[in-house]
N, C-alpha and C positions, 0 to 999 in steps of 0.2 A: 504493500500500500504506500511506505514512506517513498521507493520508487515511483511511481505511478505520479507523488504530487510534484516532487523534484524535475520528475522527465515535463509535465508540463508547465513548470516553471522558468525552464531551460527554454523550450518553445515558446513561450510569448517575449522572453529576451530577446531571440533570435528575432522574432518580428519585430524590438526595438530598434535592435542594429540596421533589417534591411529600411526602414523609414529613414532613421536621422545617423546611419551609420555609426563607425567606431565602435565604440562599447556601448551603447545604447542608451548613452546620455547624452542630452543636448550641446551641440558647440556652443557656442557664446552668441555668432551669428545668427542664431536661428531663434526668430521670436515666436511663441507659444502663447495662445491665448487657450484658459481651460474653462469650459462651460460645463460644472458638475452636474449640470440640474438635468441636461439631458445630455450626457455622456458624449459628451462631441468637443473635439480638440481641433483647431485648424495651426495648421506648420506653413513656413513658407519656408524651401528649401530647393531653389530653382524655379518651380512651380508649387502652387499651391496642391495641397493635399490634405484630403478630408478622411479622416479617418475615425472609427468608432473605438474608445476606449475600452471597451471592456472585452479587445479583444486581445489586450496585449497588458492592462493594466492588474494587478493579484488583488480583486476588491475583496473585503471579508468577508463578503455575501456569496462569494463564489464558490461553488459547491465542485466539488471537485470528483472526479468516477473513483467508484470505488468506498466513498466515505463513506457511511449511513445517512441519512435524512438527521438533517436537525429541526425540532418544531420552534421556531420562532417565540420568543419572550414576549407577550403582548406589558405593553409599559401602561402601566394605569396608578393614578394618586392612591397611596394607603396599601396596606398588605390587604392583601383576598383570604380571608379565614375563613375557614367551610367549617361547619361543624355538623354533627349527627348524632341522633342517640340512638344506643343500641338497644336492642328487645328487653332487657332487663335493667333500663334506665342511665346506663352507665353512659354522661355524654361525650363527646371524642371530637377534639378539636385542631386542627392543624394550620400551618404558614405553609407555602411550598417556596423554598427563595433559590432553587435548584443549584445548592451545596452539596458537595460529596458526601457531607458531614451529615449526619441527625445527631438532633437532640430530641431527645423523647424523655418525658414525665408524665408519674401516678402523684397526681394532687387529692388529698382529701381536707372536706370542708373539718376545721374539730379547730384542733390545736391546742391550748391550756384553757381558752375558754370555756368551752364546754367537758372539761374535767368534771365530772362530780365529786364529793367531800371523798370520798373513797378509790376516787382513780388519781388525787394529785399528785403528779410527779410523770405522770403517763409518758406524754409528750418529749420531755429531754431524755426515757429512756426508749421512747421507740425510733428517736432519731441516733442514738448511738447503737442499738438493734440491728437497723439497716442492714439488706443482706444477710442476713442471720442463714443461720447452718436449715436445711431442710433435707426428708429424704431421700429426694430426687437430686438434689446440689448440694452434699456436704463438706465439711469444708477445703477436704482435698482435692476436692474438684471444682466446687466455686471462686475460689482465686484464681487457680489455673486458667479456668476457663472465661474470666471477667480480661485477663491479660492476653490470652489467644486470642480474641474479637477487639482489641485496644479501644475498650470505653475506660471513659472518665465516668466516673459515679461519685454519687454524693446524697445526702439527705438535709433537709433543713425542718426543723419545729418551730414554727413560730405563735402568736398567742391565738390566730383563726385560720389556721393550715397544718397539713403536714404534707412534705413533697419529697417524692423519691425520682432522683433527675441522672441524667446521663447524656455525654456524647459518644457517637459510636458512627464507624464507619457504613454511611447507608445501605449498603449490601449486609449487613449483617446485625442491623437494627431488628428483624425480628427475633435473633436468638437473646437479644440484650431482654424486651419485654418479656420474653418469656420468664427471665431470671428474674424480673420486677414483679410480674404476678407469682410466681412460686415463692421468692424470701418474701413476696410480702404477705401473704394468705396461708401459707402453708409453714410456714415459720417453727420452727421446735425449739422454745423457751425454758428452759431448765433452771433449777434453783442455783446451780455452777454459775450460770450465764449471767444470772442478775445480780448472785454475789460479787464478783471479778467485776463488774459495772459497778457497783456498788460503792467498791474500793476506791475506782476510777475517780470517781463524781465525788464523794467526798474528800481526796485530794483534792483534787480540782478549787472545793467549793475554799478549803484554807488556806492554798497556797496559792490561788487568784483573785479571789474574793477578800476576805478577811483579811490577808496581808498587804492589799490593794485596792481599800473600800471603794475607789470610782468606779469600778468594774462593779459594784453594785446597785450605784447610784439610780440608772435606768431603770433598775426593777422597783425598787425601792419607791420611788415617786408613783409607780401604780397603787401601789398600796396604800400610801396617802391621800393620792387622788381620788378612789373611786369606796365606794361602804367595801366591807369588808366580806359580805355577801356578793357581791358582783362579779362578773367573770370574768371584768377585764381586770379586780385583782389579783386573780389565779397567778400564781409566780411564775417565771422560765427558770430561775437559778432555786434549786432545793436548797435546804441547809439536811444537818445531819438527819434529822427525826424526821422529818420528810422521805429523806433517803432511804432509813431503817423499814419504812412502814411498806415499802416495794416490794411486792412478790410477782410471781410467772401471773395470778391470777388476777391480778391489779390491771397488767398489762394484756390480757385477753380479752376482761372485760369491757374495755375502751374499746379494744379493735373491734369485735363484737358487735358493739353498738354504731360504731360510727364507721367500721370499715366495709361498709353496703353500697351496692350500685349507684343507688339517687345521689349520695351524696361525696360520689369522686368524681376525675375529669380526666381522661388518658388525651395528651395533648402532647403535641410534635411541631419542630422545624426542620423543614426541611425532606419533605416527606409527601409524595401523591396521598389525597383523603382518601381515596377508595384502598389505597394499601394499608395506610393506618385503620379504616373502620375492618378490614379481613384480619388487623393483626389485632383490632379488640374481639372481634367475634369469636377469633381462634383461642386467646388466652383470659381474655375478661369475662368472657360470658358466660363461663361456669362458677364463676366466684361464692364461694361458700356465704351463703347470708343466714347469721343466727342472730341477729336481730331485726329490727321494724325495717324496710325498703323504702326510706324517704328520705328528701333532702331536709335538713336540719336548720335552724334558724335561730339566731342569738337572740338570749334576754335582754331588754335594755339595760345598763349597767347607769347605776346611779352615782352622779358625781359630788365627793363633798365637800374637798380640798382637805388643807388641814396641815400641822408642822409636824416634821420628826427632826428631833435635834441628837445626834448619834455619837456617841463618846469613842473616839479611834483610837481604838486597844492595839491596832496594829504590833508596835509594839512589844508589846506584853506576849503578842501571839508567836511575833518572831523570838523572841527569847524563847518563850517552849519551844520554839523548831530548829532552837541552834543556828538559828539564820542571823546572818549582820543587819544592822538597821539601815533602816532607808533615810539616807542620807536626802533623796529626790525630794526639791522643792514642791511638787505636785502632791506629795503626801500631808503637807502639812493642814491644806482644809481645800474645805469644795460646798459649792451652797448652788443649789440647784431651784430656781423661781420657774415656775410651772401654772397654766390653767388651763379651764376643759377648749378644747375648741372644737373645730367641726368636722364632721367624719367625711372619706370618701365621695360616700355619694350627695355631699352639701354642696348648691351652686357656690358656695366659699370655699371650695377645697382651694381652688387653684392661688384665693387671696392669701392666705396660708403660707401655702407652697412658694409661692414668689416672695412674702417676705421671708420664709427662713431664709430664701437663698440670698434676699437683699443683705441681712446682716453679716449670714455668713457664719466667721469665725476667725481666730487669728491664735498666735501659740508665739512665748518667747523665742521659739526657736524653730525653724522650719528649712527642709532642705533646698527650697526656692523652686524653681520649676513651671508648668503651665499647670494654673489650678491650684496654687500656694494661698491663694484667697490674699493675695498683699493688697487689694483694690477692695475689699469686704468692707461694709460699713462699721462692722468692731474691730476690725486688723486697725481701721482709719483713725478712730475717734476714742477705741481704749488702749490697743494695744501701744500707740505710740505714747499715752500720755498719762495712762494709772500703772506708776511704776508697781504694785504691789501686785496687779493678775500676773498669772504665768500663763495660762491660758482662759479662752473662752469662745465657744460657740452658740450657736440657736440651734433648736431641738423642736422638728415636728414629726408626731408620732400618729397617724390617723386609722382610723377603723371603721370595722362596718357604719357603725351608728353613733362616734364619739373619738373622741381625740386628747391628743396635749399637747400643747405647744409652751415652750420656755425658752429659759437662759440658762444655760451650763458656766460654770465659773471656780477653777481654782488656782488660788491664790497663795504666795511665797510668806504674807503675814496675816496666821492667823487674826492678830487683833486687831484685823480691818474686816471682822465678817457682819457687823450691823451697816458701815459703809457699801461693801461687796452687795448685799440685797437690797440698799438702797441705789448704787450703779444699777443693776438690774433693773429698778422699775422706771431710771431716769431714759435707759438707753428705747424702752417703751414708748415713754412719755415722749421722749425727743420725735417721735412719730405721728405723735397724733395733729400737729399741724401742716403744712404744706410744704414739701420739699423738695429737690434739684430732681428736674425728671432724668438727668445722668442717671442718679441713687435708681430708680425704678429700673431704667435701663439695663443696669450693670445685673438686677436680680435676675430681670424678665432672661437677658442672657446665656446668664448661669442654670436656670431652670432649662431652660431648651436643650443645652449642652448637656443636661443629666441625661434629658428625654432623650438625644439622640443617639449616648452615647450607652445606654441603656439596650435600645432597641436595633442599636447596629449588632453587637454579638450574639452569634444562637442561645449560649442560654440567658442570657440578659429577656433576651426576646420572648423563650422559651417561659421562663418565671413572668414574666408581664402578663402572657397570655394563661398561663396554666390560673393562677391567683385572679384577672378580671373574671374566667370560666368559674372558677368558685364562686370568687364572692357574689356576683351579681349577672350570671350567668347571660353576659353579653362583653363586646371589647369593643373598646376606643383606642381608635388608630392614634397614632404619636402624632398623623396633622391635625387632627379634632383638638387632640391637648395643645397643641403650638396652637392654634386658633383662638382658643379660651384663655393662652396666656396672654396673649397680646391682647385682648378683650381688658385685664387688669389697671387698673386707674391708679395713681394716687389718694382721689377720695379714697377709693377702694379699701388702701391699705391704712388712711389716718383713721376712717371709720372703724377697720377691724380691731385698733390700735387701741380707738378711745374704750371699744366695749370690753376687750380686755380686762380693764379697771372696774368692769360691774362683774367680774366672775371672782370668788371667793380663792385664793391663791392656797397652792400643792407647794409647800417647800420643805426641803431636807437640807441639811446643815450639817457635815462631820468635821469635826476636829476634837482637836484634845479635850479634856474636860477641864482643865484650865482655863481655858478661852470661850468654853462655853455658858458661864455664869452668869454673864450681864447680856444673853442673847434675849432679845423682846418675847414677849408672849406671841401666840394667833391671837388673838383678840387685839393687841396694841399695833400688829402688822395689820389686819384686817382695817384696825382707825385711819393710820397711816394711807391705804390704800381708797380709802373712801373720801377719804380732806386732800387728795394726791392736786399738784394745783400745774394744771395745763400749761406749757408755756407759749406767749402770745403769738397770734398769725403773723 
């Protein structure tokens, strides 16, 4: 074949030579005028000479004897997502961006929200599960054979998901499914299994957590934020007694319930639909269902703000573990200002989303680069000028039906933490009047760049789509989001700004216990925030 393209490559040079001689490039004399639109070059070289382009020029449309047929890429705004549901509910969604590659994902709706008081902990232990030994794939064969097909695998828990994801070479993306529905349905859980995990996660939880309180920080603020019944407090990080209370049964009974047809999504890039709905019918359709066959729907989770002010024994902890102290300025305190805001599917998602990205973030120390945030509204306005933060960013965390949005902040001297939550509500407030539509610009930006650079990778791509298929079982293309962001006003964002100040604040506070003595009550923070005094247009 590679002869065949060569020998006629060879021939249409040769028809350059006999036109304009030599080696079949132009002399200098010889003027050329090129009309692309309809294939027609006129030469003068003696006499004029007309001749048809494409009969000597290698266009890339030129289909050569011997290739296969290619079917042409039809080019249209937005990805083309097809989706379908299979006989036993299970819906199946695919991109086709005609990659070598697949990515293929089992998404199920749950996560730690819908834990019940008897399965917490579920979630962080059925994402380190993953893959688990079964009778068909154990384990001397399931590694082997995960590395013979050269997929990437991985699993993520998050608080309204859990996602078993992969890339694998498209030829051999159905033996990967096949291994996604067997480890994950057919799974053989042992008390070995959960204890050895066990071990895992409570290391984990002391030597990254506990000897590294901001590593807890995120979780921690759900907790304060929402009653203590709600499911968006359900934890992702266990502590020990959480841990302890884990058995094989814990984790069956979740799967149980929540791991049924209605409420997963078998989703692909990169992949013909009609191949992906034969690879669910083949391995999904039989899915063992021992509980109810529906799709599952969150309680609302009620918001009530509230302070935790946390004494960091760090520490204390490292002395039991024979570890040196932490000398790192970031250990010394961190004060986290937080309130509810708007979930997902609220026409404000997107006001939100554009201000985190307005503020940003900024850190004493960064390795510079594109995307160092040195143009960020906090890199701008604290980083250069409150010698005490070491760092600080904005935090927005959105969900089905509710949200949070704050200020992350920690600081080299603890005894600037009543200042530090005052910064916080000023860097607010400095918003709620009318600002340099630059500032807007730089967010609106930066949001786009996430979107694009999100949905340019398969599994970027992949988890966008598998999680819209969950949650609200439809997708919004990246131009729909680019459309709505640039919709974003300034009102927009002074308005979101001022309401802020009517939501009752979520703050956590750790440092020494020294330093935390003269911290203010919630009720003199809550005063503070209600007398908070605008500053003028």
């Amino acid at each position: 074949m590679l002869r065949n393209i060569t020998r006629q490559l060879i021939n249409k040079n040769n028809k350059m030579k006999e036109i304009f001689g030599g080696n079949g490039i132009l002399n200098k004399n010889i003027n050329k005028t090129l009309y692309m639109n309809n294939y027609k070059t006129t030469c003068q070289k003696d006499e004029y000479k007309e001749i048809i382009v494409r009969n000597w020029m290698c266009d890339l449309r030129t289909e050569f004897e011997g290739t296969p047929k290619i079917n042409p890429i039809e080019i249209k705004e937005g990805l083309n997502v097809m989706n379908s549901t299979l006989e036993n509910g299970l819906t199946v969604s695919s991109i086709e961006n005609y990659s070598q590659t697949t990515a293929i994902a089992l998404g199920v709706l749950g996560g730690s929200r819908l834990e019940m008081e008897h399965e917490k902990g579920a979630t962080v232990f059925l994402e380190k599960l993953a893959y688990s030994n079964t009778e068909k794939y154990p384990e001397d064969v399931l590694f082997p054979k995960l590395e013979t097909i050269g997929v990437t695998a991985g699993s993520s828990g998050l608080r309204e998901s859990i996602v078993y994801a992969g890339e694998v070479i498209r030829g051999r993306v159905e033996e990967f499914a096949d291994i996604i529905a067997d480890t994950t349905f057919n799974s053989v859980i042992t008390d070995n299994t959960i204890e050895e995990h066990k071990e895992i996660l409570e290391r984990y939880f002391y030597m990254d957590f506990q000897i590294n309180p901001p590593e807890l920080i995120g979780e921690m603020i759900h907790r304060i934020a929402y009653e203590p019944s709600s499911q968006l407090a359900n934890t992702l990080v266990l502590d020990p007694e959480m841990i302890k209370s884990i058995t094989p049964k814990t984790i069956q009974n979740y799967k149980d319930r929540l791991y049924v047809p209605k409420n997963m999504v078998l989703s692909a890039v990169g992949i013909e639909h009609e191949r992906l709905v034969d690879i669910g019918n083949k391995y999904f359709s039989n899915i063992p269902i021992r509980g109810e066959n529906k799709r599952y729907s969150f309680s609302p989770s009620k918001y009530t703000g509230g302070l935790h002010v946390n004494n960091d024994v760090s520490d204390k902890i490292r002395e039991e573990l024979r570890l040196p102290p932490n000398d790192d300025p970031r250990a010394n305190a961190q004060v986290f200002l937080a309130f509810e805001s708007d979930s997902i599917e609220s026409e404000h998602f997107y006001n939100y989303a554009v201000l985190q990205c307005l503020l940003g973030g900024g850190a004493s120390f960064t390795s510079g680069g594109p995307g160092s945030g040195y143009f960020s509204f906090l890199n701008m306005n604290v980083m250069g000028h409150v010698p005490f933060v070491h760092n600080i960013s904005a935090i927005y965390s959105p969900y089905i039906d509710s949200g949070l949005f704050g200020i992350y902040v920690t600081i080299a001297d603890p005894a600037r933490l009543i200042n530090t939550l005052e910064l916080c509500y000023n860097i607010i407030g400095s918003l709620t009047s009318p600002f340099d539509e630059e500032i807007l610009l730089r967010g609106k930006s930066q949001l786009k760049h996430q979107v694009y650079s999100v949905t340019d990778t398969r599994s970027g791509l992949l988890d966008d789509l598998t999680r819209q298929m969950l949650y609200s079982n439809k997708y919004i293309s990246r131009e729909e989001h680019i459309r709505k962001i640039d919709k974003v006003t300034i009102d927009d964002i002074t308005n979101l700004c001022k309401n802020l100040f009517k939501i009752p604040p979520s703050i956590f506070v750790n440092a020494k216990e020294e330093h935390l003595k003269n911290f203010p009550s919630f009720d003199n923070i809550v005063n503070f925030q209600n007398n908070y005094k605008f500053p003028d247009k």
